[in-house]
Every structure is written in structure tokens, then in C-alpha cells.
N, CA, C and O atoms as CSV, one atom per row, in Angstrom:
chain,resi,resn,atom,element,x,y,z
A,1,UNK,N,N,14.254,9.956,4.786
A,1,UNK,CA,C,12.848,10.124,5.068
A,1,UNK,C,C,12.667,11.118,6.213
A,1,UNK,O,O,12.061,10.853,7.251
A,2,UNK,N,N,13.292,12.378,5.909
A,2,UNK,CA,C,13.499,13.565,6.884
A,2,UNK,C,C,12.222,14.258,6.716
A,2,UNK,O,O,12.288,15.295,7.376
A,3,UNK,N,N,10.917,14.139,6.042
A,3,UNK,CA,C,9.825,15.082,5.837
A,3,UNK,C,C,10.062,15.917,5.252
A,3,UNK,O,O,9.111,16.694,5.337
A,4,UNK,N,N,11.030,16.419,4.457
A,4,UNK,CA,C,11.485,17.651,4.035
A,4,UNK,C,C,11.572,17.068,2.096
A,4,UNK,O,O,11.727,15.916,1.689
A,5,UNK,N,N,11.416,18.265,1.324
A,5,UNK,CA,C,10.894,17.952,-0.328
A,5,UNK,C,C,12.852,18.176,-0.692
A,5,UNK,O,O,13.838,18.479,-0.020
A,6,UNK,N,N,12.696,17.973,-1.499
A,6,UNK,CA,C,14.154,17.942,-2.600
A,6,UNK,C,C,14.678,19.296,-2.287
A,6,UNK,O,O,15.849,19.107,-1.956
A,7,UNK,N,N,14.448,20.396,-2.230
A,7,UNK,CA,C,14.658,21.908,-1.954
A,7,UNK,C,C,14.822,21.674,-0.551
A,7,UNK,O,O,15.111,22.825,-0.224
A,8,UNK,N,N,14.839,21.228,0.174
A,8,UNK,CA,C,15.242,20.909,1.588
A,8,UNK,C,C,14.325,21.748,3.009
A,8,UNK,O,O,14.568,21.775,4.215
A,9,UNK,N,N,13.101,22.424,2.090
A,9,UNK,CA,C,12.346,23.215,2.849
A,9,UNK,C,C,11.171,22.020,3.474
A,9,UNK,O,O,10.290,21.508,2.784
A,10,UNK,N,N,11.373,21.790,4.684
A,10,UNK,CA,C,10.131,20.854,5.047
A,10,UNK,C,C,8.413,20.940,4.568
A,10,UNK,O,O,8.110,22.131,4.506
A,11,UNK,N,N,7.618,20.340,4.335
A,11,UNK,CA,C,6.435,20.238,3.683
A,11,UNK,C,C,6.186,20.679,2.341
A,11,UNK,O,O,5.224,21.396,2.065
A,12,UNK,N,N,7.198,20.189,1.316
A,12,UNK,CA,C,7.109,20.581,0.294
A,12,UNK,C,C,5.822,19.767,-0.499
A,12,UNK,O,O,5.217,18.778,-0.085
A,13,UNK,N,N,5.606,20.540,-1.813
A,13,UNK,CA,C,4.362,19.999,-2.437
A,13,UNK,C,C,5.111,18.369,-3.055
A,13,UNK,O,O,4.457,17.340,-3.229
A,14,UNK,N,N,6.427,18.507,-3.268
A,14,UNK,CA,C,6.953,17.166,-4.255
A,14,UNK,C,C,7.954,16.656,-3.234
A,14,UNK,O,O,9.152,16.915,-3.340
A,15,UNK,N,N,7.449,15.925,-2.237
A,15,UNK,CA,C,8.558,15.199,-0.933
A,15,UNK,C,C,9.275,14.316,-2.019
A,15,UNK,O,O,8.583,13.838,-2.917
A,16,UNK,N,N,10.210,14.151,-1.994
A,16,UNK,CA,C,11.411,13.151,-2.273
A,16,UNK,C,C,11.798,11.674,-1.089
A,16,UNK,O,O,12.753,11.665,-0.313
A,17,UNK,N,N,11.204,11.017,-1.181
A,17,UNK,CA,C,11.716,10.001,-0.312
A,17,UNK,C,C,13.202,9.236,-0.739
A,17,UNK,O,O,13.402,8.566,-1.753
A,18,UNK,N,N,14.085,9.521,0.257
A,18,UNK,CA,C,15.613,9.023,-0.042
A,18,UNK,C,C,15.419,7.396,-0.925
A,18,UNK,O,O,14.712,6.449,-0.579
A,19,UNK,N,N,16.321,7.512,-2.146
A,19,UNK,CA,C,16.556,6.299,-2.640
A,19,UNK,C,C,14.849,5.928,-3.897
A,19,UNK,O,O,14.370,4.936,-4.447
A,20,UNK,N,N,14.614,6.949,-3.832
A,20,UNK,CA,C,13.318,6.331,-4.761
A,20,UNK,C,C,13.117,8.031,-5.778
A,20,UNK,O,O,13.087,9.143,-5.250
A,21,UNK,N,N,13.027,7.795,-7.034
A,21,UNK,CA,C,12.728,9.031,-7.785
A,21,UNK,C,C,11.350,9.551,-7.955
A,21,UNK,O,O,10.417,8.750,-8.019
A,22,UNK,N,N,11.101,11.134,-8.052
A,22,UNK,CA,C,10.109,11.617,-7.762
A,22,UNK,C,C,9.287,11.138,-8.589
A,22,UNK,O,O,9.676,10.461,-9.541
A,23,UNK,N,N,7.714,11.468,-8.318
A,23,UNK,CA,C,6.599,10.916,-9.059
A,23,UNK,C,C,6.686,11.970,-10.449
A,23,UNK,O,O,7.087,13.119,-10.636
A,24,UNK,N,N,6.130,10.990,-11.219
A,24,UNK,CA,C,5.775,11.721,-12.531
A,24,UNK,C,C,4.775,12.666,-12.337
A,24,UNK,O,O,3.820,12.538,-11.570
A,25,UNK,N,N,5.069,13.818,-13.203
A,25,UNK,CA,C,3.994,14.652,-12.935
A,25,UNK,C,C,2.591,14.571,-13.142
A,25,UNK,O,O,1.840,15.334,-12.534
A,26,UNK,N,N,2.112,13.620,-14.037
A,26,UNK,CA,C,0.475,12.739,-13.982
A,26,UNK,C,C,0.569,12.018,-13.030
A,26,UNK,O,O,0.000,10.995,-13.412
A,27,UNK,N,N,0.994,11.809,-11.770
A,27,UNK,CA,C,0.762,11.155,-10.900
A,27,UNK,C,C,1.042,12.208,-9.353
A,27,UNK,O,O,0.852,11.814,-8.202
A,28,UNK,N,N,1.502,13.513,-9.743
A,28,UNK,CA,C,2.131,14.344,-8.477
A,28,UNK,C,C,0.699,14.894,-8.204
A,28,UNK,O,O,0.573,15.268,-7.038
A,29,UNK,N,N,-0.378,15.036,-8.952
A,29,UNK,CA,C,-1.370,15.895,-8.093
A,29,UNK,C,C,-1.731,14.548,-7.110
A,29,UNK,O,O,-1.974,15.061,-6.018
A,30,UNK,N,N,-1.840,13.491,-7.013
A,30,UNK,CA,C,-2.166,12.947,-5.473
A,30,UNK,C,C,-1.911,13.102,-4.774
A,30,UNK,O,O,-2.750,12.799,-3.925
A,31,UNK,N,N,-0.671,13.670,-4.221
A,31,UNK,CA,C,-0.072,14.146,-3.049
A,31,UNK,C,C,-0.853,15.008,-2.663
A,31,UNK,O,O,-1.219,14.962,-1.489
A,32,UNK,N,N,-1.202,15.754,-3.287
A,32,UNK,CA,C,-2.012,17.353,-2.782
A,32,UNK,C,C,-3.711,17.104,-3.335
A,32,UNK,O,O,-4.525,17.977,-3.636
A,33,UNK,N,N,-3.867,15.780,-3.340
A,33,UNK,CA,C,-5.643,16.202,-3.394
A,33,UNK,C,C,-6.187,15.936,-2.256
A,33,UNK,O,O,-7.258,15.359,-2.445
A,34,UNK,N,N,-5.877,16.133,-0.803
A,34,UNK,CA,C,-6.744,16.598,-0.046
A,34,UNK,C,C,-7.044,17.364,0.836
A,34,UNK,O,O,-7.785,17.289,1.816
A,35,UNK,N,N,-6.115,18.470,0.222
A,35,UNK,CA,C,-6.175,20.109,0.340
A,35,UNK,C,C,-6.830,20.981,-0.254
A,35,UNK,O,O,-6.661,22.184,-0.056
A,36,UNK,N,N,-7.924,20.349,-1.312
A,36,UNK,CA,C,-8.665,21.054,-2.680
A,36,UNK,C,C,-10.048,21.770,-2.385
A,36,UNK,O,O,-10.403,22.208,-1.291
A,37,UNK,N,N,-10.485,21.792,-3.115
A,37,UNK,CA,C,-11.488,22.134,-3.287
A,37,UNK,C,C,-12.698,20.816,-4.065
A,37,UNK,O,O,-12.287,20.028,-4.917
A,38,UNK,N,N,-14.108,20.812,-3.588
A,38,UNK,CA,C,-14.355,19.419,-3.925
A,38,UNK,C,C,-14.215,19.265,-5.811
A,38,UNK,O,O,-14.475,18.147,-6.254
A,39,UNK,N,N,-13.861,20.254,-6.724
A,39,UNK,CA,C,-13.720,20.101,-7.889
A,39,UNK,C,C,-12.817,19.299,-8.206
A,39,UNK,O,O,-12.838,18.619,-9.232
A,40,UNK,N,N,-11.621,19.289,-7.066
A,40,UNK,CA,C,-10.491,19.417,-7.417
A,40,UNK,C,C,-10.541,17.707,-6.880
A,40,UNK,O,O,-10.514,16.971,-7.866
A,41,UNK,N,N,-10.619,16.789,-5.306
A,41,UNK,CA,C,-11.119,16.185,-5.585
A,41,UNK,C,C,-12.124,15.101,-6.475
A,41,UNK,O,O,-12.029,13.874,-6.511
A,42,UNK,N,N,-12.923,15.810,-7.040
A,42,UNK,CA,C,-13.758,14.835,-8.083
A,42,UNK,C,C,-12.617,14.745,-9.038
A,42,UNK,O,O,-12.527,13.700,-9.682
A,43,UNK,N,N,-11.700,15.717,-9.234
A,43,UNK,CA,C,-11.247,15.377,-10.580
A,43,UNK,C,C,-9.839,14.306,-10.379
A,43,UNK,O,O,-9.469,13.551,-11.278
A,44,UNK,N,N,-9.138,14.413,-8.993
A,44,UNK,CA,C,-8.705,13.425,-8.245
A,44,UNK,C,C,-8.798,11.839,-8.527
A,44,UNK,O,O,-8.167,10.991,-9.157
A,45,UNK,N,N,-10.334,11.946,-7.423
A,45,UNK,CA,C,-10.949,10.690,-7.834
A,45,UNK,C,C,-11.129,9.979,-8.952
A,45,UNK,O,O,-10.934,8.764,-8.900
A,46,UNK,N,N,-11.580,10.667,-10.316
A,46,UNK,CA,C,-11.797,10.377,-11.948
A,46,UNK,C,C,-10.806,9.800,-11.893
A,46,UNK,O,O,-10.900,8.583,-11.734
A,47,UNK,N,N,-9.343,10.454,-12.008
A,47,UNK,CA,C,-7.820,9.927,-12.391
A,47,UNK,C,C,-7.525,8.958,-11.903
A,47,UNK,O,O,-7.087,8.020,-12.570
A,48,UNK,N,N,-7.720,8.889,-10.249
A,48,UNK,CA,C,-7.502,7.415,-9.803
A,48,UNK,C,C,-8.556,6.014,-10.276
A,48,UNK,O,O,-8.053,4.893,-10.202
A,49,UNK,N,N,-9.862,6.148,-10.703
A,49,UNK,CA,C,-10.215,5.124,-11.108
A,49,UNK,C,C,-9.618,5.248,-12.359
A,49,UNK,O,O,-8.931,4.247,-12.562
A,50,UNK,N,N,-9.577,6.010,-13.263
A,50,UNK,CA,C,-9.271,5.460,-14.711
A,50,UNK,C,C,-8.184,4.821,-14.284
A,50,UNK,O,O,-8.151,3.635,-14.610
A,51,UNK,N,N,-7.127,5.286,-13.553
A,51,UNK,CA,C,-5.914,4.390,-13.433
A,51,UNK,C,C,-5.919,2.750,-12.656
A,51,UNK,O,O,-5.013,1.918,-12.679
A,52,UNK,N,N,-7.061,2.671,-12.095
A,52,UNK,CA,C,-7.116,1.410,-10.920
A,52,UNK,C,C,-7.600,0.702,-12.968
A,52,UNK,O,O,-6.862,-0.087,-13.558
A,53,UNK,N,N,-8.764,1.202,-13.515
A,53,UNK,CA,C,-9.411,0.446,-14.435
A,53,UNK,C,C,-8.381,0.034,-15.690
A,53,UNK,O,O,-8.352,-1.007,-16.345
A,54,UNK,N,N,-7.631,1.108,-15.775
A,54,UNK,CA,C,-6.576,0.876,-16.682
A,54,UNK,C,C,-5.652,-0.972,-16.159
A,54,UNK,O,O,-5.496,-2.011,-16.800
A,55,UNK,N,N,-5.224,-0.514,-14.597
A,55,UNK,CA,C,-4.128,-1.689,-14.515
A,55,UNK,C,C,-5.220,-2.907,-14.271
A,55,UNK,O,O,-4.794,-4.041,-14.491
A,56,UNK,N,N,-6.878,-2.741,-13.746
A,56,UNK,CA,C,-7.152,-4.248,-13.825
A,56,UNK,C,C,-7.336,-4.342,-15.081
A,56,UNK,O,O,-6.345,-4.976,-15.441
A,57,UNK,N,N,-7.931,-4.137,-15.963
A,57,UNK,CA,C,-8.289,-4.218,-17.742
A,57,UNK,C,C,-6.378,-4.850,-18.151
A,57,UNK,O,O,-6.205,-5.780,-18.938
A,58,UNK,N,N,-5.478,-4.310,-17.623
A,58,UNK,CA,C,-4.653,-4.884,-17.825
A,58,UNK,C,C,-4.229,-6.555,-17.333
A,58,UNK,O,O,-3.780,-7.501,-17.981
A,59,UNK,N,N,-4.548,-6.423,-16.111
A,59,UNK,CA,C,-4.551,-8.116,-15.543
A,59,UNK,C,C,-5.462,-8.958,-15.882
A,59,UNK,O,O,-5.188,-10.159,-15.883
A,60,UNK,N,N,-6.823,-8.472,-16.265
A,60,UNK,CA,C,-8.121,-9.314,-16.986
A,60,UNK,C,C,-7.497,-9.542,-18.321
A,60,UNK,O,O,-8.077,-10.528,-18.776
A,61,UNK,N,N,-6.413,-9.034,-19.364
A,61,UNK,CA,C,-6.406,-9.576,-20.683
A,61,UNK,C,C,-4.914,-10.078,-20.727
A,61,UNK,O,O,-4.432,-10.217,-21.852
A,62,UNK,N,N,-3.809,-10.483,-19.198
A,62,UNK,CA,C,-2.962,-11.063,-19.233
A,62,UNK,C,C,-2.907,-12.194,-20.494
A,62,UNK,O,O,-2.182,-12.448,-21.456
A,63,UNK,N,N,-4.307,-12.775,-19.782
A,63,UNK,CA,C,-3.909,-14.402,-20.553
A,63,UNK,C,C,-4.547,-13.918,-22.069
A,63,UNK,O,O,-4.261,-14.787,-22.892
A,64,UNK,N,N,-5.086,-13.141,-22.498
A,64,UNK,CA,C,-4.995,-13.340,-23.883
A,64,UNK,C,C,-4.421,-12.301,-24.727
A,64,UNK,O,O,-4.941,-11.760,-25.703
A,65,UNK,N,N,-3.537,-12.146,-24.330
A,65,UNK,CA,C,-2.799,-10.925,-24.905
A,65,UNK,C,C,-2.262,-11.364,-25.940
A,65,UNK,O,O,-1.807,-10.344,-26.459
A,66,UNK,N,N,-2.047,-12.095,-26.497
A,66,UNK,CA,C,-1.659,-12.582,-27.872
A,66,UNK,C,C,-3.147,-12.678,-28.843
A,66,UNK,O,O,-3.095,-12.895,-30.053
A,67,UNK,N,N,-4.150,-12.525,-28.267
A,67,UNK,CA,C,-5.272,-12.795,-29.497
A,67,UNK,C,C,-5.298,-11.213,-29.745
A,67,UNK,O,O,-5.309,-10.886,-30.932
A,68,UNK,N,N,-5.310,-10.162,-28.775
A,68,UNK,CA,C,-5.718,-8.828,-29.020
A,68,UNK,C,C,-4.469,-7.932,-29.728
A,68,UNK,O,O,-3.359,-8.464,-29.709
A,69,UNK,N,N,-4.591,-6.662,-30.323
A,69,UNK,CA,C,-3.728,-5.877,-30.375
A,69,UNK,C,C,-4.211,-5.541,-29.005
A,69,UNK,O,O,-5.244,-5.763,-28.373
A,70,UNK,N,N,-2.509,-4.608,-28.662
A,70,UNK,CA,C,-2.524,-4.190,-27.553
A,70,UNK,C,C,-2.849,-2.605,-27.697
A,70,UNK,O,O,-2.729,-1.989,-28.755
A,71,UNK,N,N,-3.369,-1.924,-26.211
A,71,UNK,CA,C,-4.920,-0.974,-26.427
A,71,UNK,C,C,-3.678,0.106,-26.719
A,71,UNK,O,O,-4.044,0.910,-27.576
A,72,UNK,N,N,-2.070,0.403,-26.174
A,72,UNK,CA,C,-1.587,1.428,-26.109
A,72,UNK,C,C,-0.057,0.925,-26.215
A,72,UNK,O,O,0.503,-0.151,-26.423
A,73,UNK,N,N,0.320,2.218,-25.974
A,73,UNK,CA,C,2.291,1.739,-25.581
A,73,UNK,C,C,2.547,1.347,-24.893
A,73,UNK,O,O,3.396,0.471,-25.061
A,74,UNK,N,N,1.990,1.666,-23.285
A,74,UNK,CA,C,2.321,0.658,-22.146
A,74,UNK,C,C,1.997,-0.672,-22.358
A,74,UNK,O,O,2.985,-1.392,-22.218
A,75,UNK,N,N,1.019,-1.245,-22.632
A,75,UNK,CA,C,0.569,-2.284,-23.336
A,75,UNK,C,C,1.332,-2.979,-24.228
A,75,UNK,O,O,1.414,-4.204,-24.134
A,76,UNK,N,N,1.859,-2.416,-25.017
A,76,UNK,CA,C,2.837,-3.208,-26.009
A,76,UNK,C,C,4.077,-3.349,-25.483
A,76,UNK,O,O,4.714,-4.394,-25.621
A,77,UNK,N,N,4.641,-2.052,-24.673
A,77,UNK,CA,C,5.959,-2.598,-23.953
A,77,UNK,C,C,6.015,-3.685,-23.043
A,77,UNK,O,O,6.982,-4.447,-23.035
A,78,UNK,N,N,4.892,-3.831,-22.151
A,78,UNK,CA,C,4.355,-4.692,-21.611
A,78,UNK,C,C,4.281,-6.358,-22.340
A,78,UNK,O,O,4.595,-7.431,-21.823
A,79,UNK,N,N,3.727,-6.060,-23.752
A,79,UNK,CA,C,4.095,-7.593,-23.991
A,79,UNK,C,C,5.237,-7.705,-24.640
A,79,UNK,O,O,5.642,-8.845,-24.866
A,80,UNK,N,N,5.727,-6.987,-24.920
A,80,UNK,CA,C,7.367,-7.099,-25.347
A,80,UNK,C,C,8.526,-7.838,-24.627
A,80,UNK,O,O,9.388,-8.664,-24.927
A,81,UNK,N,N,7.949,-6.824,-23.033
A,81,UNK,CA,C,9.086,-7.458,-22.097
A,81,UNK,C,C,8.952,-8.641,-21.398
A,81,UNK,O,O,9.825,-9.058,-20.637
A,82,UNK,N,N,7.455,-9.449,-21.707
A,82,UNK,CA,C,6.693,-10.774,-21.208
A,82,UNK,C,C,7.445,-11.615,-22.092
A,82,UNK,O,O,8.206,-12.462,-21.626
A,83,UNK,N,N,7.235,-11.386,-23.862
A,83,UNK,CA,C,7.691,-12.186,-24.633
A,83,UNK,C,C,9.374,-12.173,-24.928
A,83,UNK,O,O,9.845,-13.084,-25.609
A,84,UNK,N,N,10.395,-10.931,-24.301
A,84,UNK,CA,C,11.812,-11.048,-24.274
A,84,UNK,C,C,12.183,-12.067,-22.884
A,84,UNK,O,O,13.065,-12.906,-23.067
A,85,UNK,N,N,11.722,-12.022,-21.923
A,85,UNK,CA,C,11.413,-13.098,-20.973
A,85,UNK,C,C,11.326,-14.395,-21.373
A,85,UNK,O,O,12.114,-15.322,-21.561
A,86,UNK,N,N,9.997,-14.182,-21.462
A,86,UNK,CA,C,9.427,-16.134,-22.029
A,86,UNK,C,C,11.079,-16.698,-22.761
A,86,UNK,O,O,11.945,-17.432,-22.286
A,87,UNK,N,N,10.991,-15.961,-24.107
A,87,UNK,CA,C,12.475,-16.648,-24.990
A,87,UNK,C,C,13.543,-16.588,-24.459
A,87,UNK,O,O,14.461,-17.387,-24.641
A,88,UNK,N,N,13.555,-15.888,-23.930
A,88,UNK,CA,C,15.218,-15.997,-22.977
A,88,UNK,C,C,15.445,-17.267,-21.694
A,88,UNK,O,O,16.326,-18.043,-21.325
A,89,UNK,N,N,14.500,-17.013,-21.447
A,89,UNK,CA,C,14.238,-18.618,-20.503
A,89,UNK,C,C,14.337,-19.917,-21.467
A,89,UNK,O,O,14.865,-20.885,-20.921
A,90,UNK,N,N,14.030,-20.054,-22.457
A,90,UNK,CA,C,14.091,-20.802,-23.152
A,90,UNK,C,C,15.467,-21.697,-23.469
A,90,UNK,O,O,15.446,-22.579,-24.326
């Protein structure tokens, strides 16, 4: 946690924190949205709520995730690895 990005040049746009892998690139413009321009911001902001709405919509249909299809792939891997769990405890 030297401040310095993977290229070893300090203040890079994609810091690397030792022991943890870099962000996906749908998730790397946060680092740099508040250097923008306010477009760039708003469009910031959009991404982070869809994503806050995405993971609560995900914790609001925990408990009935067996009545619904699930909305996507994360979603289905998601109950995949709930229901390889559950049976394995078993």
C-alpha cells in the first residue's frame, strides 16, 4: 500500500493495492470520478445507484428466490451457490 499503480509510477489511474486484484473495468471509472466534468459525474452517480439498486433488489428477494426466475447470471449463480451450500450441509 505504497500509493503507487501496478506500473510502479505513483498516482496511477488503476492503484493496485498489495494482495487484492484490480477492479474490473465496469467498476474502474470510480476511482477517477471526481476529477470530471459534471457529465461525467452524473453519469458516475447513475452507475452507482443502479448498482446500490441492483444488490438491494437482490437482498429484498433473498427469501423468495425459489418462487421467481432469477432476473440475470449473477442471480442464478447466486442461487446456485446458496443451493450447493444448503445440500452439502445436509
Amino acid at each position: 500500500m505504497n500509493g503507487k499503480s501496478a506500473n510502479g509510477t505513483a498516482g496511477g489511474t488503476l492503484a493496485c493495492i498489495e494482495g487484492l486484484p484490480p477492479l474490473p473495468k465496469s467498476l474502474s471509472g470510480l476511482l477517477n470520478s471526481s476529477g470530471g466534468s459534471w457529465r461525467e459525474m452524473e453519469r458516475m452517480y447513475a452507475k452507482k445507484t443502479m448498482i446500490q439498486d441492483d444488490l438491494s433488489r437482490g437482498r429484498n428477494n433473498s427469501d423468495n428466490l425459489f418462487a421467481n426466475k432469477p432476473a440475470n447470471l449473477d442471480a442464478a449463480l447466486a442461487l446456485l451457490r446458496k443451493e450447493m451450500v444448503t445440500k452439502g450441509m445436509k
